[in-house]
N, C-alpha and C positions, 0 to 999 in steps of 0.2 A: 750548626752548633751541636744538634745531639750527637752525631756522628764521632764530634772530638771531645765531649765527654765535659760537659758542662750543665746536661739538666740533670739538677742537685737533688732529684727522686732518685734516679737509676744511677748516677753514678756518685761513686761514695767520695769522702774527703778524708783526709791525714791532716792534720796540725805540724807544720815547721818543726816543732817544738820536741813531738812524739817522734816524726820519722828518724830524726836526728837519735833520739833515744832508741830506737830499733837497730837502726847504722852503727851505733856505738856497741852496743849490747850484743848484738851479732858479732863483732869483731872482738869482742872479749871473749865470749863465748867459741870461737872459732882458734882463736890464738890458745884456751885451757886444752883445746881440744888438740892440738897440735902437740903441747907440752907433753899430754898424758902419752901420747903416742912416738914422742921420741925416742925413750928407752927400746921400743919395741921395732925402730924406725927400719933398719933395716930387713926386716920380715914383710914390714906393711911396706915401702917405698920403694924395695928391689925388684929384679925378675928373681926369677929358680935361680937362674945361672952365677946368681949373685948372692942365693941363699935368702932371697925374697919369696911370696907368695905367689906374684905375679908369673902367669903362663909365661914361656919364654917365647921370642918373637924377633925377628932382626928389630922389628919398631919398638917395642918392646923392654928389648937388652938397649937400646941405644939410648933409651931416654931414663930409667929405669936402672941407673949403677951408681957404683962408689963415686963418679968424678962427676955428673950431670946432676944425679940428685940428690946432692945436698944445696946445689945452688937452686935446682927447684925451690926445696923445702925454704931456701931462705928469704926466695922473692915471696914466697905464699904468707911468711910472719911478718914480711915487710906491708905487703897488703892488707893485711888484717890488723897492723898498726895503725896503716892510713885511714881505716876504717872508724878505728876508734879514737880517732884525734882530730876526724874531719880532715884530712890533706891527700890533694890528689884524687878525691873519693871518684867519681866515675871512674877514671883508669883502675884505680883500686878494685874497686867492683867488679871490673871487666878481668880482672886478669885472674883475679880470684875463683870468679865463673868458671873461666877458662879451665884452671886447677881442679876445681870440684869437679868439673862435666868430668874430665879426665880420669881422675882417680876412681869416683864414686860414681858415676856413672859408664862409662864406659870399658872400664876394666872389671864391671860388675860381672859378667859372665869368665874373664878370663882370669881368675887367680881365686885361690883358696879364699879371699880377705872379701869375696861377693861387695866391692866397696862399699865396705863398712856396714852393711846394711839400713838398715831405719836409720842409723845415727846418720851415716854417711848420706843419704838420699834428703834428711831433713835438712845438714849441713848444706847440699847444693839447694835447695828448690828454696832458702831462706835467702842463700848468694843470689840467686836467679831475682829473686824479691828484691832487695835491696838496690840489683843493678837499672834494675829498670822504674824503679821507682826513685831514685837519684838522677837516673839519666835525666829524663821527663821534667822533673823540677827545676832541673840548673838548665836543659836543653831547647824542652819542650813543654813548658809548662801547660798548655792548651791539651796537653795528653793524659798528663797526670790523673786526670780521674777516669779514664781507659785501661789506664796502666792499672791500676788499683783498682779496675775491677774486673782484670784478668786473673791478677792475682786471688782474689776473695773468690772468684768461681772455682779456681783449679785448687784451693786448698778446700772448701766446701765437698768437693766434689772425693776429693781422698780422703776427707771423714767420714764420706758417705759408703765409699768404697770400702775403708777400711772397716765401720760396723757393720754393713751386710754381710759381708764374706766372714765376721766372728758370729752374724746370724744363722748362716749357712753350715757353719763348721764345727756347731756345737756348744755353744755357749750356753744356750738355752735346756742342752740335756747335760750339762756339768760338765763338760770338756774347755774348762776356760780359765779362769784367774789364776784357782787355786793352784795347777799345774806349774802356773810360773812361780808363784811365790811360795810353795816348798822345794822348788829345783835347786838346789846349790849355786850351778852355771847361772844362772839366772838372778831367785832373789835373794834378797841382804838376809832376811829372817826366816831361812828352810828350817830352822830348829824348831824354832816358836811356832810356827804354823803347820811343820807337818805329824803334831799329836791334834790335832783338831779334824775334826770326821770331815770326812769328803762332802758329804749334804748339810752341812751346818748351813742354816738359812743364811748367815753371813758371805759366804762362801757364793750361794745363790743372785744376793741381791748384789754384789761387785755382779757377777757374771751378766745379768738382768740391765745395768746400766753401764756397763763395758760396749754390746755394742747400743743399746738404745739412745744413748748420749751421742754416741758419734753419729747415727745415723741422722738424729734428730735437729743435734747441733748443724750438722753440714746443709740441713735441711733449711733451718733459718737464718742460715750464713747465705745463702743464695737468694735471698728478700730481702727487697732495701729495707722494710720498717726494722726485720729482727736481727739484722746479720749481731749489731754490738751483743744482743744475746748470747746466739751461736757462740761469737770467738768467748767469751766471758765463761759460758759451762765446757767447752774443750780445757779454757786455763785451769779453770778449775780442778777440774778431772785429771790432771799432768801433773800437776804441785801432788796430788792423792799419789799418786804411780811412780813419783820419785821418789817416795819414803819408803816404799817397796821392791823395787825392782830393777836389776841392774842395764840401765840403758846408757850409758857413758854422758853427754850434756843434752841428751836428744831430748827429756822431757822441759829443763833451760829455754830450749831454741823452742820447741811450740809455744811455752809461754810466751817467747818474744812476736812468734807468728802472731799470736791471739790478739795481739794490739794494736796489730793492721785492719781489725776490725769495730775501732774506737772512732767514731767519727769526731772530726774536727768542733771545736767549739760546744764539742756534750759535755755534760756536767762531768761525768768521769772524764775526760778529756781533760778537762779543767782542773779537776783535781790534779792527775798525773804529771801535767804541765806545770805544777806548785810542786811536786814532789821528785821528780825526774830532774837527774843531773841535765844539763843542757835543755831542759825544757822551754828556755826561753828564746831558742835559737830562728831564725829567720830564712826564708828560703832564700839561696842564693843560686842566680841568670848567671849565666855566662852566655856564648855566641849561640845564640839558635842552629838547630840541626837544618843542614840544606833540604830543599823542599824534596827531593829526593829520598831522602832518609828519613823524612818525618812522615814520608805516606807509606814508605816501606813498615815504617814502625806502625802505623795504625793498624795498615792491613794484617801485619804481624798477630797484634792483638785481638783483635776481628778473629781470623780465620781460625788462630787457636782455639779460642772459647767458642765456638762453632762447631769444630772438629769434636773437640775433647768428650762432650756425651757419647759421642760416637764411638769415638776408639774406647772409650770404660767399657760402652755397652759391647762391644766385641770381644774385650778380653774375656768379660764375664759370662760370654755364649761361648767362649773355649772350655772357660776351666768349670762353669755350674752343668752346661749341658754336654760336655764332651764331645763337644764337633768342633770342624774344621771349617771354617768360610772359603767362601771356592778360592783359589790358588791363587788368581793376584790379587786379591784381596787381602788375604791372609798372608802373603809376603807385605803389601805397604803396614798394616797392621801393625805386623811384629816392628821393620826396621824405623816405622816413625814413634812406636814405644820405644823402642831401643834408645829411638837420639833424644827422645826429649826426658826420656828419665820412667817414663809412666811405668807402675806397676799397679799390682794389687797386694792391696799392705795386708801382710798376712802373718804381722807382729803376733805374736803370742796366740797362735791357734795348734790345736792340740799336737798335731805332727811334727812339730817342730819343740815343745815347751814339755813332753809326756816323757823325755829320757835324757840323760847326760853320761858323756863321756869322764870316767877317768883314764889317766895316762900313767903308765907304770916303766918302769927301766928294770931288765931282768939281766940278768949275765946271762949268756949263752948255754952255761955249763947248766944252769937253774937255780938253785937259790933263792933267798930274801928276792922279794921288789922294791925298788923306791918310788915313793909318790910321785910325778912329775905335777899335775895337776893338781893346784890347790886354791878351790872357789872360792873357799870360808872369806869374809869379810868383806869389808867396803872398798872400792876400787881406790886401788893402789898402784905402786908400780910393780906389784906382782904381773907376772905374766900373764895368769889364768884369772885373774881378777878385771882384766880389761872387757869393755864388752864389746871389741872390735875379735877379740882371740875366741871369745866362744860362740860369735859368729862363724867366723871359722873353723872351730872342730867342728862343729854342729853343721854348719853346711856341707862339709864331708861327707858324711852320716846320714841326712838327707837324702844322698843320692841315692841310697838303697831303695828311698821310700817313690822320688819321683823318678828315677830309671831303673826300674826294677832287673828289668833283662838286660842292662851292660853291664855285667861288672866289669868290664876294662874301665869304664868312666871310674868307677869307683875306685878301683886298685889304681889307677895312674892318680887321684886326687888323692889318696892318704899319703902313698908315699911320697907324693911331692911335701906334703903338709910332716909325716916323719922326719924329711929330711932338715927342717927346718929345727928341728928338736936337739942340742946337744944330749950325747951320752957315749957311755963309752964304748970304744970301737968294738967290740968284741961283744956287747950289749944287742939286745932287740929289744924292741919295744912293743911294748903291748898295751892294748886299745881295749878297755872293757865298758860294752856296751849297756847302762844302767837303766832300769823303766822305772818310770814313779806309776806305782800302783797304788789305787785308790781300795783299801781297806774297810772294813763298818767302821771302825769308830778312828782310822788313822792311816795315814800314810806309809807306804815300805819302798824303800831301795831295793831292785833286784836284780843282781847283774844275770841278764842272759847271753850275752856270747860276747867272744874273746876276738880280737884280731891281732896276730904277731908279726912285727913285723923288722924285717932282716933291711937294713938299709942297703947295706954293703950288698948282698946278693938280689936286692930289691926283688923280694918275694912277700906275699901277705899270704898268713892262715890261717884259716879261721875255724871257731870251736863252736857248740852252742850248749852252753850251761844250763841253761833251765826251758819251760817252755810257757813261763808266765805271760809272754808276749811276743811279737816277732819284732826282729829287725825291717823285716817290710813290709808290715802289718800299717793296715791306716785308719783311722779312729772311724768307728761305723758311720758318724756323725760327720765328716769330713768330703767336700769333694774334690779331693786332691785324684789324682791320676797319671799314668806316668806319659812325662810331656815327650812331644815331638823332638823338641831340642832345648837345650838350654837359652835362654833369652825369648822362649813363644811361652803362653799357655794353652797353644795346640794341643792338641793329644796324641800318642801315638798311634794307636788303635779307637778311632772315632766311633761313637757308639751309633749305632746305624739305628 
């Protein structure tokens, strides 16, 4: 009996009622998130060769065009209807999985679009929730609280990942909040916040519970007595971070996460069950999975949550102590993070959140420039308002910091990412490089270097304006370091 997840200590429970309200709410959430990204559809859903993001590939171009995906795109809103009407829901889940692993996960290292990043990654491992905790219920009921508490370890385990690595990277010496919410690319209110002094204790105490909350939360997400805690101060803390900061429905979907950790029949349970559309909904059996499949699925469960301390603790002796695990170690490493999604959430830490790109169109001759890039506001269907798109410039840019010595990586990622930019042919474009510098009593914009770039001759050149900061400077505070490859947090140069 304990085995298949029935003593009611260690293994947690969901309410009919709620999961159903998670299923649904996922699937609306998933369908706005689809909407916002149509405009932009062909950038985010093509190859290059198609005027998409996506590296080009024969596998790649093949699935990846005008004529295959749009019918992708149409089975994925068809899924995320069934999602939120209750029809079909296992297959739904399943195919939607399938969708997400695809886009946001495994074309993660291959296209400009890093799939989607946090948004994208919260979007699958929420699919990934949902599928196996619908399967289990209609399939396998005797599993269900296995399933549910694979799920509560492996999100536990990435709030715990994601505050250390914001404890490791500066938070604590002021490399943290404020960076995001005076960025433009970033948050809703860079005006309002960046006349406020870089040390205003306000400033400190966001920074102080940015990561201590996640750590702490993840911490009593993995104990039966505290988990409803845990997931309660994460919601908490995301309702905060969506009045600030431009995450596309990412902070949405953790609050939907956070209710996977509401156990069945608690007062809060109870309340939300009185309050939650379909709260009243009831678990529905279909044909049990053949005994083949249901031990497949246990052990599935089992070995992950087994595994999983293991591989965090690996990634995090790549990237905290800059070594390498011996050679096959460090290949299963990397290619079993790769297929299951795992990283190290490294949302809003200073290397990434300390600069933003604008983008200018210049005539060749010189001249006026025109703005291309325009942050200002609440996401819309502006371009540069999406936060799938400054994912993408910003991952660009990036690469300066984590592969210092290719520039071919970098010159072949802008101009794939130029190319995607209308302007006029006879037009270059230029890429100025912005550092938000922390001032005594205020915040300053300072563009230090220029990249121009020639589509038509696909040439990049670059200038350097000032010397307020480097383009491949990494915050003292930071243990970033330039990786072995893209998709490891090896290093290249292992520090001996």
């Amino acid at each position: 009996m304990f085995l298949f997840g029935h003593d009611p200590f260690l293994f947690p429970t969901l309410s009919a009622g709620l999961q159903a309200f998670v299923r649904s709410a996922y699937g609306a959430l998933l369908l706005l998130t689809l909407a916002a990204a149509l405009p932009q559809a062909r950038r985010y859903f093509q190859s290059e060769r198609w005027g998409g993001y996506a590296q080009s590939s024969a596998w790649v171009d093949a699935v990846q065009n005008p004529y295959v995906g749009p019918w992708l795109l149409a089975v994925w809103v068809a899924s995320a209807l069934c999602l939120v009407f209750g029809e079909f829901v296992v297959l739904a889940a399943g195919v939607n999985l399938l969708l997400c692993h695809y886009l946001f996960i495994r074309m993660r290292w291959r296209g400009v679009l890093r799939g989607m990043g946090a948004p994208g990654f919260i979007a699958f491992w929420l699919g990934a929730a949902v599928f196996f905790l619908e399967l289990t219920a209609r399939h396998a009921p005797d599993l269900q609280g296995l399933a549910l508490l694979m799920v509560q370890v492996d999100f536990g385990f990435i709030m715990i990942s994601a505050g250390l690595y914001k404890l490791l990277s500066g938070y604590r010496a002021g490399f943290g909040m404020q960076l995001g919410m005076v960025n433009p690319e970033w948050g809703y209110w860079p005006a309002f916040w960046r006349n406020w002094p870089p040390q205003h204790p306000l400033f400190r105490f966001l920074n102080e519970m940015a990561w201590s909350t996640e750590v702490f939360a993840g911490v009593l997400m993995l104990l039966p007595p505290t988990r409803m805690l845990g997931g309660l101060a994460i919601l908490v803390s995301f309702v905060f971070i969506a009045t600030q900061i431009r995450l596309g429905f990412l902070c949405e979907m953790i609050v939907v996460c956070c209710l996977l950790f509401v156990p069945a029949d608690s007062a809060v349970d109870r309340a939300l069950v009185a309050l939650l559309p379909g709260g009243h909904a009831a678990f529905q059996t279909g044909a049990p999975l053949p005994r083949w499949a249901h031990a497949a699925l246990s052990a599935f469960c089992w070995v992950y949550m087994l595994v999983l301390p293991v591989v965090r603790a690996g990634m995090f002796y790549n990237q905290v102590a800059h070594k390498r695990l011996p050679t096959p170690i460090q290949w299963a490493l990397d290619r079993y993070a790769n297929l299951t999604g795992l990283i190290i959430w490294r949302v809003f830490t200073a290397d990434i959140v300390n600069f933003f790109i604008r983008v200018w169109e210049q005539p060749a001759s010189g001249g006026p420039r025109t703005l291309v890039s325009d942050y200002e506001g609440f996401t819309g269907t502006n371009r540069y308002r999406q936060v799938a798109e400054c994912i993408a410039v910003t991952s660009v840019f990036t690469t300066l910091r984590y592969y210092p010595s290719r520039r071919e990586m970098f010159t072949d990622r802008l101009l794939r990412y130029a190319r995607t930019i209308p302007h006029e042919p006879d037009a270059r474009l230029v890429f100025e490089w912005v550092a938000v510098v922390a001032r005594r009593d205020r915040f300053d914009f300072v563009a230090v270097a220029e990249y121009a770039v020639d589509v038509r001759t696909g040439t990049v050149t670059d200038s350097v304006l000032r010397d307020a900061a480097s383009v491949h400077g990494i915050s003292s505070a930071s243990p970033v370091h330039e990786g072995a490859s893209p998709g490891s947090y090896a290093p290249l140069n292992p520090r001996t």
